[in-house]
LUMTIKOL-150812 format. One record per residue (C-alpha): residue in three letters; x, y, z. Coordinates in steps of 0.05 Angstrom, whole numbers, plus 5000, padded with zeros to 4 digits. Layout:
BEGIN
@code=ALA&u=X&v=Y&w=Z $
...
//
This chain:
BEGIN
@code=UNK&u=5000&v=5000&w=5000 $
@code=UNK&u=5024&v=5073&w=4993 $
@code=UNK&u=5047&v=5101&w=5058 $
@code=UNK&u=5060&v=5175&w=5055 $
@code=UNK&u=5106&v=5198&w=5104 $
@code=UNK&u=5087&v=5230&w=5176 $
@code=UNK&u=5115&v=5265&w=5222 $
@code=UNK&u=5147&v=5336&w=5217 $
@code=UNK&u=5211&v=5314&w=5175 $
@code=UNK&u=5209&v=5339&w=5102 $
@code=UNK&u=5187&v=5289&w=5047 $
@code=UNK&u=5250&v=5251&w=5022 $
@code=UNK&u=5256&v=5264&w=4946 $
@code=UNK&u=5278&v=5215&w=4892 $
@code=UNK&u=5365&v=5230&w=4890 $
@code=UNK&u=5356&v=5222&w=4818 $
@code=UNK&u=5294&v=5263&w=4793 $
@code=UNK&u=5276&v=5300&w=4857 $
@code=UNK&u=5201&v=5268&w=4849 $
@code=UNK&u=5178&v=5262&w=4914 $
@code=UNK&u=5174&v=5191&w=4959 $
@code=UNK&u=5120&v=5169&w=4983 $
@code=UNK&u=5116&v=5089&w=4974 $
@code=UNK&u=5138&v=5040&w=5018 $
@code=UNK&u=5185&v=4980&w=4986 $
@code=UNK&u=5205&v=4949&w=5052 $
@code=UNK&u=5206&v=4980&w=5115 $
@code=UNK&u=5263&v=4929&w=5157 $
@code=UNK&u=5248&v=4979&w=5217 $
@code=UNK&u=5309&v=5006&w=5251 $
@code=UNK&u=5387&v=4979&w=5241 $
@code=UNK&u=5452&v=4991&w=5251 $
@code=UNK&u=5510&v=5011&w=5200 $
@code=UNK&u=5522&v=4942&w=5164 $
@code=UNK&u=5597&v=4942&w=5170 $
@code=UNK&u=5595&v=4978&w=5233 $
@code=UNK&u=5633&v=4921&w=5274 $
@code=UNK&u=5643&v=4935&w=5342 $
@code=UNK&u=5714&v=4930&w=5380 $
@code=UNK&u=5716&v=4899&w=5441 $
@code=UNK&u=5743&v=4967&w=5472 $
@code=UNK&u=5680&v=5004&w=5462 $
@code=UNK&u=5627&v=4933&w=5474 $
@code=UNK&u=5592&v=4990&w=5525 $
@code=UNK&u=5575&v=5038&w=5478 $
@code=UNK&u=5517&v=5060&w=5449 $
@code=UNK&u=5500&v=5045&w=5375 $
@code=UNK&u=5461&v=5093&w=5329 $
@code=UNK&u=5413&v=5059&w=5304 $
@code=UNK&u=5368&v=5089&w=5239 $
@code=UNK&u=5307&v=5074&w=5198 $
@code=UNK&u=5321&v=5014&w=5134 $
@code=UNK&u=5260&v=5042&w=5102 $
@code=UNK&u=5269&v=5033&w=5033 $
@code=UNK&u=5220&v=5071&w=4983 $
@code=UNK&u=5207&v=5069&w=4909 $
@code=UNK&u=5202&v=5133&w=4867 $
@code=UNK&u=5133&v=5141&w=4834 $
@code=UNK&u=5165&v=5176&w=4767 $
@code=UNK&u=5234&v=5126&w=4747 $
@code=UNK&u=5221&v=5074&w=4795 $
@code=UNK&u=5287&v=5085&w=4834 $
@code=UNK&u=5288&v=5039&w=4903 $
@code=UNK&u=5322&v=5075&w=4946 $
@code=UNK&u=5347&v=5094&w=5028 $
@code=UNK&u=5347&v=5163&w=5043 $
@code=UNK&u=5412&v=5184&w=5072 $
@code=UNK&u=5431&v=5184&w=5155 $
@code=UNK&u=5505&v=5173&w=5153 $
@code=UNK&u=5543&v=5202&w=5100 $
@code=UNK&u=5601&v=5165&w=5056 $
@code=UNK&u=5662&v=5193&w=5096 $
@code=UNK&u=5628&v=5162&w=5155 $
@code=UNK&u=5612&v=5100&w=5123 $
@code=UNK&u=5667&v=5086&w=5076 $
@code=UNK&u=5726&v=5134&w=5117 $
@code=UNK&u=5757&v=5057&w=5147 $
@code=UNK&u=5723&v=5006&w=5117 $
@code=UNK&u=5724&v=4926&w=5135 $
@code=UNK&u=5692&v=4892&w=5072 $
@code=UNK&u=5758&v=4862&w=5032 $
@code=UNK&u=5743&v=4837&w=4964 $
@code=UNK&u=5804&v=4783&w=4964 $
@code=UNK&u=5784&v=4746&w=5020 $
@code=UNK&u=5718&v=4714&w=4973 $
@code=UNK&u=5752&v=4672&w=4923 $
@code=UNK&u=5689&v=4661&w=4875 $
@code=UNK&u=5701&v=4745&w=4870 $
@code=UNK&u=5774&v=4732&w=4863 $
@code=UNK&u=5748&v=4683&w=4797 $
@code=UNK&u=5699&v=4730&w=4773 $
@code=UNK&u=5748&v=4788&w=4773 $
@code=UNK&u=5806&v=4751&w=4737 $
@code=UNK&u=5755&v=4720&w=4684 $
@code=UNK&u=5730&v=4787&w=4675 $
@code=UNK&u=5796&v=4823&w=4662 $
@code=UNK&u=5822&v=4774&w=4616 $
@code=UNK&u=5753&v=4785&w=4579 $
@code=UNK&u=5749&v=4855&w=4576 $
@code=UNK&u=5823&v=4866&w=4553 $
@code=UNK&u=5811&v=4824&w=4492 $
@code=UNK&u=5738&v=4850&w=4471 $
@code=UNK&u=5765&v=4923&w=4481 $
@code=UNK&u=5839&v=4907&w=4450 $
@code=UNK&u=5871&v=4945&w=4512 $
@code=UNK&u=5944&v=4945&w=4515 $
@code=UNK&u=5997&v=4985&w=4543 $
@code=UNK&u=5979&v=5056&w=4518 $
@code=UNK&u=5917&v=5044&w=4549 $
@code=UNK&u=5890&v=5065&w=4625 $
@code=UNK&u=5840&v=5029&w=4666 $
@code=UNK&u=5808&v=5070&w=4720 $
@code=UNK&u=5768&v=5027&w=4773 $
@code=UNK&u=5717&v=5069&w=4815 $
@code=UNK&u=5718&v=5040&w=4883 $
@code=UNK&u=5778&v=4990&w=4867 $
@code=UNK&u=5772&v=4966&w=4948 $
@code=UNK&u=5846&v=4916&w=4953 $
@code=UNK&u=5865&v=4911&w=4884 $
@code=UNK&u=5826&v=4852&w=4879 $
@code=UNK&u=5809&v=4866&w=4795 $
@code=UNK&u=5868&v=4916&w=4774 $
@code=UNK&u=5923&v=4868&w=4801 $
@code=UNK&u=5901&v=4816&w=4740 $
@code=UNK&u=5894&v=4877&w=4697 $
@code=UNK&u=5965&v=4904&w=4712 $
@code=UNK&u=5999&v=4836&w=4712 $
@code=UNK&u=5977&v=4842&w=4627 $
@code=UNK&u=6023&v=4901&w=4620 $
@code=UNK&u=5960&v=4963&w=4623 $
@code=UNK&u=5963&v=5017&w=4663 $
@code=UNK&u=5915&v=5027&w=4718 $
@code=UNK&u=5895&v=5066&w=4771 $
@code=UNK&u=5850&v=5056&w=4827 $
@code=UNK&u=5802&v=5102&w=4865 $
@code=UNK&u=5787&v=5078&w=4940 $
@code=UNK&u=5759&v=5128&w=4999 $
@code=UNK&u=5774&v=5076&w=5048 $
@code=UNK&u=5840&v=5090&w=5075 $
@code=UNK&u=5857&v=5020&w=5105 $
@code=UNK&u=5834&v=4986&w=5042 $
@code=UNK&u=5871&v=5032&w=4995 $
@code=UNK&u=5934&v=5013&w=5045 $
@code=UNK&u=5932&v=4942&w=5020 $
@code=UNK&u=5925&v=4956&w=4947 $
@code=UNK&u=5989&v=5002&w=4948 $
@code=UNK&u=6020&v=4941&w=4983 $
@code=UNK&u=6014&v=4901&w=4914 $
@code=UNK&u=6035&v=4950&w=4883 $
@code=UNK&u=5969&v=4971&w=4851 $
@code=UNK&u=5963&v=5054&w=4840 $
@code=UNK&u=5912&v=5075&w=4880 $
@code=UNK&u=5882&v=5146&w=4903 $
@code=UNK&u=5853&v=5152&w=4971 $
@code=UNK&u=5781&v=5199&w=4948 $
@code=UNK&u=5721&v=5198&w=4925 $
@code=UNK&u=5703&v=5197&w=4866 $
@code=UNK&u=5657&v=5254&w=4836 $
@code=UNK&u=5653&v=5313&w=4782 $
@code=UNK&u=5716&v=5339&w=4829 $
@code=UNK&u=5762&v=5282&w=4829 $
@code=UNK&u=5741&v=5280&w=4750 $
@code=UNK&u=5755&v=5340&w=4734 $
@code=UNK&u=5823&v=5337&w=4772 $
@code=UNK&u=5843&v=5276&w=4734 $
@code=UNK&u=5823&v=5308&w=4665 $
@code=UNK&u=5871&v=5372&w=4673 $
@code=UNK&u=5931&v=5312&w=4689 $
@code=UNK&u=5910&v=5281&w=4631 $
@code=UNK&u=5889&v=5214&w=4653 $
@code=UNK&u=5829&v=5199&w=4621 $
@code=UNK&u=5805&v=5128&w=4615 $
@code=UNK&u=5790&v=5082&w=4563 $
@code=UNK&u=5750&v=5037&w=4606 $
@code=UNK&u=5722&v=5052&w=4664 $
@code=UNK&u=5705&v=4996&w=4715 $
@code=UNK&u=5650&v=5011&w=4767 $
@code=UNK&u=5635&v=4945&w=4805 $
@code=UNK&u=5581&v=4940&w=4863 $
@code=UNK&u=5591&v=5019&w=4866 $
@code=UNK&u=5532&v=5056&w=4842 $
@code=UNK&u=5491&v=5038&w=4902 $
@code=UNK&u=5536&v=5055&w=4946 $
@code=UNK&u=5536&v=5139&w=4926 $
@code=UNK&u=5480&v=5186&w=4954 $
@code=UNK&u=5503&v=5240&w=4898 $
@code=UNK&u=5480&v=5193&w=4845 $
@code=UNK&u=5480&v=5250&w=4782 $
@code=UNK&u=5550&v=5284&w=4813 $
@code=UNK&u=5574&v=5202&w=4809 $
@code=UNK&u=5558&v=5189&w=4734 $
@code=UNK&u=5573&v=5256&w=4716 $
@code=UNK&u=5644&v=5245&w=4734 $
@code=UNK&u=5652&v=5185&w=4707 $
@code=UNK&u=5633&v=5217&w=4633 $
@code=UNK&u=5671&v=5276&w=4648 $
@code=UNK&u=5735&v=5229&w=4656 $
@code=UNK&u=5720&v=5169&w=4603 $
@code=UNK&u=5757&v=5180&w=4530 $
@code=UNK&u=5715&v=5195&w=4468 $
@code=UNK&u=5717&v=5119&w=4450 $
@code=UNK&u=5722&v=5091&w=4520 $
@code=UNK&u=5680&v=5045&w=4553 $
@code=UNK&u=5639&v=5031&w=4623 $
@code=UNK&u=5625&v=4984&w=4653 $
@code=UNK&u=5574&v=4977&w=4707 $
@code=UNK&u=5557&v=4915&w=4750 $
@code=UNK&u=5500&v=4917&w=4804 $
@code=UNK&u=5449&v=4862&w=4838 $
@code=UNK&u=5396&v=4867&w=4793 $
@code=UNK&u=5329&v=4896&w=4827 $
@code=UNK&u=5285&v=4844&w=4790 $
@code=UNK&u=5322&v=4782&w=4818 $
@code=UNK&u=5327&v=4814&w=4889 $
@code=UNK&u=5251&v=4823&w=4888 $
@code=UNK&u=5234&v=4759&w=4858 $
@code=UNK&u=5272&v=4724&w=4903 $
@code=UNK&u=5267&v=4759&w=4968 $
@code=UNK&u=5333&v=4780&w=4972 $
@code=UNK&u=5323&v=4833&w=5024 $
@code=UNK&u=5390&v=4832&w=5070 $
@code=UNK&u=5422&v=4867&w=5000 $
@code=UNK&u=5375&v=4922&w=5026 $
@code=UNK&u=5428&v=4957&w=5075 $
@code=UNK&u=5451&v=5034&w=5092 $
@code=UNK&u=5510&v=5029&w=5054 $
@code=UNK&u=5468&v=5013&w=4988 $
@code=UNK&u=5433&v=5076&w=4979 $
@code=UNK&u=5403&v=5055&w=4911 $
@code=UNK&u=5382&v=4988&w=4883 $
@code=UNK&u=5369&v=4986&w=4794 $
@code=UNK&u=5342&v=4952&w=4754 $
@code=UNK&u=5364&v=4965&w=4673 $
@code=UNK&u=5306&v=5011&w=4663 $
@code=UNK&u=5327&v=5060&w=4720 $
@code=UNK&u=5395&v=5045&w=4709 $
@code=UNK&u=5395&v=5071&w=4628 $
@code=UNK&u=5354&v=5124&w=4645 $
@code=UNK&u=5414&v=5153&w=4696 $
@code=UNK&u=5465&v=5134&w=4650 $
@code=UNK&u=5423&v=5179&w=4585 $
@code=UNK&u=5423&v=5233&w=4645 $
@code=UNK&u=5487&v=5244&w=4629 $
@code=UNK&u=5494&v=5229&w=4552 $
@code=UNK&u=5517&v=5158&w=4565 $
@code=UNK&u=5486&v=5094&w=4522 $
@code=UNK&u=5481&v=5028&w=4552 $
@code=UNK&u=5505&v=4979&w=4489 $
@code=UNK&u=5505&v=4919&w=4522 $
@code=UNK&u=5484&v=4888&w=4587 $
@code=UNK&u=5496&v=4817&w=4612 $
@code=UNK&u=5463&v=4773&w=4667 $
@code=UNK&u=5509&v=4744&w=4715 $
@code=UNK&u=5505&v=4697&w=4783 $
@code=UNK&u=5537&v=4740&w=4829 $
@code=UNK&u=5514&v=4767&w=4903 $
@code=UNK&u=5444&v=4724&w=4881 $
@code=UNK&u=5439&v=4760&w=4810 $
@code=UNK&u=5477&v=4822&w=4777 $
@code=UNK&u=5477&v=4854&w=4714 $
@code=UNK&u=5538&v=4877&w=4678 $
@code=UNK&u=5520&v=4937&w=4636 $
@code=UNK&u=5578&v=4961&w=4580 $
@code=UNK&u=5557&v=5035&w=4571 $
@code=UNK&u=5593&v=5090&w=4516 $
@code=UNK&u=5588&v=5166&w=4500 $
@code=UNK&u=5516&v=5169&w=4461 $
@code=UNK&u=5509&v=5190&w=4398 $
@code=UNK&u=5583&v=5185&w=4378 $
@code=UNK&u=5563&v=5128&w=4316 $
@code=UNK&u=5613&v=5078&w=4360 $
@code=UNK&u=5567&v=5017&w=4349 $
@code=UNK&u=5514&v=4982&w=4341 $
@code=UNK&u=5459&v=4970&w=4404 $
@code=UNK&u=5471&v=4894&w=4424 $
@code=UNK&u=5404&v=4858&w=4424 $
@code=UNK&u=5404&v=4832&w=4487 $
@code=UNK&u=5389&v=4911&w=4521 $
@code=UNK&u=5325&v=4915&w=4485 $
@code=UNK&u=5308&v=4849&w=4505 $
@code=UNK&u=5320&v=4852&w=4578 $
@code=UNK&u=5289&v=4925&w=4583 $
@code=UNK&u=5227&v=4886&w=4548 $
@code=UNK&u=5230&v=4829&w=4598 $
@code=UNK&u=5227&v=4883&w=4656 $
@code=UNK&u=5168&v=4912&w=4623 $
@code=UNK&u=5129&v=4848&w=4626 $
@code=UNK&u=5145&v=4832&w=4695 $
@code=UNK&u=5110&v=4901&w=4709 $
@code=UNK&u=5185&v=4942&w=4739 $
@code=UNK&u=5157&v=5004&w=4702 $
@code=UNK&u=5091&v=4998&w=4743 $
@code=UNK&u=5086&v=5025&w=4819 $
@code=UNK&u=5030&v=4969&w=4835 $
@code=UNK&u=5088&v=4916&w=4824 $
@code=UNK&u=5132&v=4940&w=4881 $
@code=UNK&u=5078&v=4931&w=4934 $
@code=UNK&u=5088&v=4854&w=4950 $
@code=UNK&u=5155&v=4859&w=4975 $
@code=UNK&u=5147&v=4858&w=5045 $
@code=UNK&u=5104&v=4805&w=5048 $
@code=UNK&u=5155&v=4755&w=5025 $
@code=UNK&u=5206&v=4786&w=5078 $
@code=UNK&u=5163&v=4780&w=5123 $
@code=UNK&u=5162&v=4704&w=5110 $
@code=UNK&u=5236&v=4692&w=5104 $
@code=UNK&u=5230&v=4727&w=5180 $
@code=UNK&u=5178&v=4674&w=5208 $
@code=UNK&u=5213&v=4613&w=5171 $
@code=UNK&u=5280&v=4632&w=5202 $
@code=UNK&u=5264&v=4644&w=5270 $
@code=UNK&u=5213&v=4579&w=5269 $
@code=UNK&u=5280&v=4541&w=5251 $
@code=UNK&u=5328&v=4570&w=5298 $
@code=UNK&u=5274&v=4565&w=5350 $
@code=UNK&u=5261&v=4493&w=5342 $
@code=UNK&u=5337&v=4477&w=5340 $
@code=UNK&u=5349&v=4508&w=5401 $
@code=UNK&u=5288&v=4481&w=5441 $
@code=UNK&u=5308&v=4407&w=5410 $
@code=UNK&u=5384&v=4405&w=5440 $
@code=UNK&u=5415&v=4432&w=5365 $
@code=UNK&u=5482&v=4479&w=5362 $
@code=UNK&u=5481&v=4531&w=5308 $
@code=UNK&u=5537&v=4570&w=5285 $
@code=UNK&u=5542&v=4623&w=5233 $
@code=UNK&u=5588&v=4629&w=5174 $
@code=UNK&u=5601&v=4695&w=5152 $
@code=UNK&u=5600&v=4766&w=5181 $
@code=UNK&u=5583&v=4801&w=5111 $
@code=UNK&u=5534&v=4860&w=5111 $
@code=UNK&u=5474&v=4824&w=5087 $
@code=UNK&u=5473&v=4778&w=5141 $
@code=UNK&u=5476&v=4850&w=5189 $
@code=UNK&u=5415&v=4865&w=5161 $
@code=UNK&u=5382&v=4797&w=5161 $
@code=UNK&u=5392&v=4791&w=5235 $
@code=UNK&u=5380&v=4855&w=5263 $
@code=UNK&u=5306&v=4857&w=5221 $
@code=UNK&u=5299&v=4780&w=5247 $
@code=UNK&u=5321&v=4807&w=5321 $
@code=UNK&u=5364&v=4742&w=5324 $
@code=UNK&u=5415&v=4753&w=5375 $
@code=UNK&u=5466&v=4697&w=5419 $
@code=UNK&u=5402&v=4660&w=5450 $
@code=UNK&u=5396&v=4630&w=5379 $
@code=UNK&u=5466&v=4646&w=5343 $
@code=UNK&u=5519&v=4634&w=5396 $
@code=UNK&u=5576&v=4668&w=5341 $
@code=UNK&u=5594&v=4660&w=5271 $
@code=UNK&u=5652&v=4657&w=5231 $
@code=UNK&u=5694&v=4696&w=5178 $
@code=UNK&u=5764&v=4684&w=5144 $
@code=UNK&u=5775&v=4758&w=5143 $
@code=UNK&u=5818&v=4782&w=5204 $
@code=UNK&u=5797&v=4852&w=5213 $
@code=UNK&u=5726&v=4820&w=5229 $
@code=UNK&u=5749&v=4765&w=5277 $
@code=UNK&u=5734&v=4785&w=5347 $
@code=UNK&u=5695&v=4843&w=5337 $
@code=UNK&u=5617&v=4840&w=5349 $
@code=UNK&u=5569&v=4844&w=5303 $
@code=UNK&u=5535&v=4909&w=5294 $
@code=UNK&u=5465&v=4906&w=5339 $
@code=UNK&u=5463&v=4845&w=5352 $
@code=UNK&u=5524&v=4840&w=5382 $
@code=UNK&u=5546&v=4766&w=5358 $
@code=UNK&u=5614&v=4754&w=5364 $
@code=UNK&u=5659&v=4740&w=5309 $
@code=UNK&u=5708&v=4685&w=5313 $
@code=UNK&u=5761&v=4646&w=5267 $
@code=UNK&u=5736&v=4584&w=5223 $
@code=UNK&u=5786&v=4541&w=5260 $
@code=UNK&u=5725&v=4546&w=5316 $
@code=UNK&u=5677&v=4503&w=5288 $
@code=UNK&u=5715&v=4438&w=5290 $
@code=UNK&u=5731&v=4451&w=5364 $
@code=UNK&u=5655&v=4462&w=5380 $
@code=UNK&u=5622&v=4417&w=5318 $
@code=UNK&u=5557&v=4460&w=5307 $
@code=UNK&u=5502&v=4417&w=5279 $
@code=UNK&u=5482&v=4470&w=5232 $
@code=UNK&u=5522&v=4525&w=5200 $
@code=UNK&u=5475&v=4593&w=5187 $
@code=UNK&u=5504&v=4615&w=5119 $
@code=UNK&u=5504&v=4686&w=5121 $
@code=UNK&u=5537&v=4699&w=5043 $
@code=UNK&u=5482&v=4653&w=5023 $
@code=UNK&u=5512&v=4684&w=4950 $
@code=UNK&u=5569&v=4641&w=4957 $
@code=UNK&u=5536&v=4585&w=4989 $
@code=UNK&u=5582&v=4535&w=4942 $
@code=UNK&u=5640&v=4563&w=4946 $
@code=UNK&u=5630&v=4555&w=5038 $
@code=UNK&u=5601&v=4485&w=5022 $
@code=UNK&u=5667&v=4466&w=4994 $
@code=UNK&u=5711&v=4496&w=5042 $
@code=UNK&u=5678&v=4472&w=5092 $
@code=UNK&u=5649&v=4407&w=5072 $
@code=UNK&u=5682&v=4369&w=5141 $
@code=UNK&u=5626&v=4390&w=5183 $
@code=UNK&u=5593&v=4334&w=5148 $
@code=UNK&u=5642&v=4293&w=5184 $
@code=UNK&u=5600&v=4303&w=5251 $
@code=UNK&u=5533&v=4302&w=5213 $
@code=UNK&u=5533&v=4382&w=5209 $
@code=UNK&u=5489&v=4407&w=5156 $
@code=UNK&u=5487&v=4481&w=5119 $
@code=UNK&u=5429&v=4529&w=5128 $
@code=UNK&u=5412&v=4577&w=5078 $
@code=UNK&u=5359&v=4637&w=5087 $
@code=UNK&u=5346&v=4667&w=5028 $
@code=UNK&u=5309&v=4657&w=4988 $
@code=UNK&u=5279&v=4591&w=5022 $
@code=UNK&u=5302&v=4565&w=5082 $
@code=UNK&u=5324&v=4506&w=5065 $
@code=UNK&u=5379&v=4458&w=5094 $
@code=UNK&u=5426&v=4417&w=5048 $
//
């Protein structure tokens, strides 16, 4: 149903086209920064806590947060690593090798990556002789790209850092912006800049979960502060037009439960030919009703299973003698437990291979965060997978608990236990 907003706060407005907001998506009630982890040192503290209300925009059908903490806050120290998933590791090295050969990159060439976290892509990028240069606001991750030796700049990136890089004369000829677009609240100021700073002939390329999988398979815990937008390829070429930018291409691919891969170009330049497979997917969204408001209104009724079927499970585990651990201390599982209000009566701790996360607490709910090398000391009988995007990759890294009888538990979008 439409629920206009109350209160005395102003009406948020669309960050695209300003149209004001006033349908609910999902309303996951009040949370916690996602990657907000919590030292030891300050386990006494108070947490801010704000509303995960997520709304749709009535005029380009936008889904969006409105914005309570900004990016330097957010994104100033950050503790999401990209190495430390080796499906990403894959998907980056497949990809670089890909794009290097479609685009015929070599070593007069530069490759800018907007939000290039560790070095995870550039490093296989580099390692074929191109020049590259990575943009990173997160100090400590910026640190360990420099380490490999990948050239990074600690800012964010904008119509000011474009500009900048412009007058130096480093202009790109491809553009990479992975998992990045939902992260800015200054969506326009965002695209702008990367047209400002992309050659004549140069390409972009754009990946992001796609807003059609996430709702048709309940994939709420993407739904977090740090994502301030969430596209579909409707929205998406409408922002990138904004700012005389064609998508001529797009690609469906498996990752974080469903992305697209958009390959985008100066419009109206004669560079090409529109691949077939935009129309068709823009077409697809059509018929499954993403440029209609009335299709957005289900949402929270299938959240609002995954929420019963969840706590039913965890409930009857702990009531029937059953240990449950969790794997993973990503940002999707923040959200997924805080909404769920699971806490350590249900999930005594989970687990993550990345070391800046082990022994901290997780945001709100305070679950502690320990090593792997902790589940075969206590033998869980079920393992909560939190990444339930990379549910494969954990099954075969940790395929011993079977040993002991353990068995994996995934969330979304069914709970179901393999």
């Amino acid at each position: 149903m439409t629920q206009p907003s109350t209160g005395t706060s102003p009406e948020p407005c669309c960050r695209f086209c300003g149209a004001p907001l006033t349908v609910t998506f999902v309303d996951l009630g009040m949370s916690p920064l996602s990657n907000a982890y919590v030292p030891p040192e300050r386990v006494r503290e108070m947490e801010p806590f704000y509303p995960l209300h997520a709304r749709v925009c009535g005029s380009c059908f936008l889904v969006q947060l409105e914005e309570f903490a900004s990016p330097q806050s957010i994104f100033g120290e950050y503790a999401y690593f990209s190495s430390y998933s080796e499906t990403w590791l894959e998907h980056a090295r497949h990809f670089a090798a890909g794009i290097v050969a479609r685009l015929g990159l070599g070593p007069a060439s530069l490759v800018l990556e907007v939000a290039s976290n560790d070095g995870y892509l550039l490093q296989h990028v580099q390692r074929l002789g191109i020049p590259v240069l990575g943009i990173e606001p997160a100090a400590n991750v910026a640190a360990a790209a420099l380490a490999k030796g990948i050239p990074t700049e600690t800012v964010f990136f904008g119509t000011e850092t474009a500009r900048r890089l412009v007058g130096e004369d480093r202009t790109a000829d491809l553009i990479v912006a992975n998992n990045v677009l939902a992260h800015v609240p200054d969506l326009n100021d965002f695209v702008a800049g990367m047209a400002l700073v992309l050659k004549r002939s140069g390409t972009i390329t754009v990946e992001f979960p796609h807003l059609l999988r996430l709702m048709a398979e309940g994939q709420f815990d993407t739904i977090y502060h740090e994502h301030f937008s969430y596209f579909s390829l409707l929205t998406a070429t409408r922002v990138l037009a904004r700012h005389g930018l064609e998508v001529h291409d797009v690609e469906e691919l498996s990752t974080h439960g469903g992305s697209l891969r958009l390959y985008a170009r100066h419009a109206g330049l004669g560079l090409g030919p529109v691949d077939g497979r935009v129309a068709a997917l823009l077409e697809r969204e059509r018929s499954e009703g993403l440029d209609r408001l009335d299709r957005y209104l289900g949402f929270e009724t299938k959240v609002q299973k995954v929420k019963r079927d969840l706590l039913r499970f965890l409930i009857e585990a702990r009531e029937g003698g059953k240990r449950v651990a969790g794997y993973g201390a990503p940002a999707k599982g923040n959200t997924l437990l805080n909404y769920c209000g699971i806490r350590t009566d249900l999930l005594a701790y989970t687990v993550d291979r990345n070391p800046v996360k082990q022994g901290t607490l997780l945001p709100g709910t305070r679950i502690p965060v320990r090593d792997p090398a902790r589940l075969r000391c206590d033998r869980p009988d079920f393992l909560l997978v939190l990444p339930w995007n990379l549910i494969e990759e954990i099954v075969d890294q940790h395929r011993y608990i079977r040993e002991w009888g353990g068995r994996f538990v995934v969330p979304i979008p069914a709970l179901a236990v393999r």
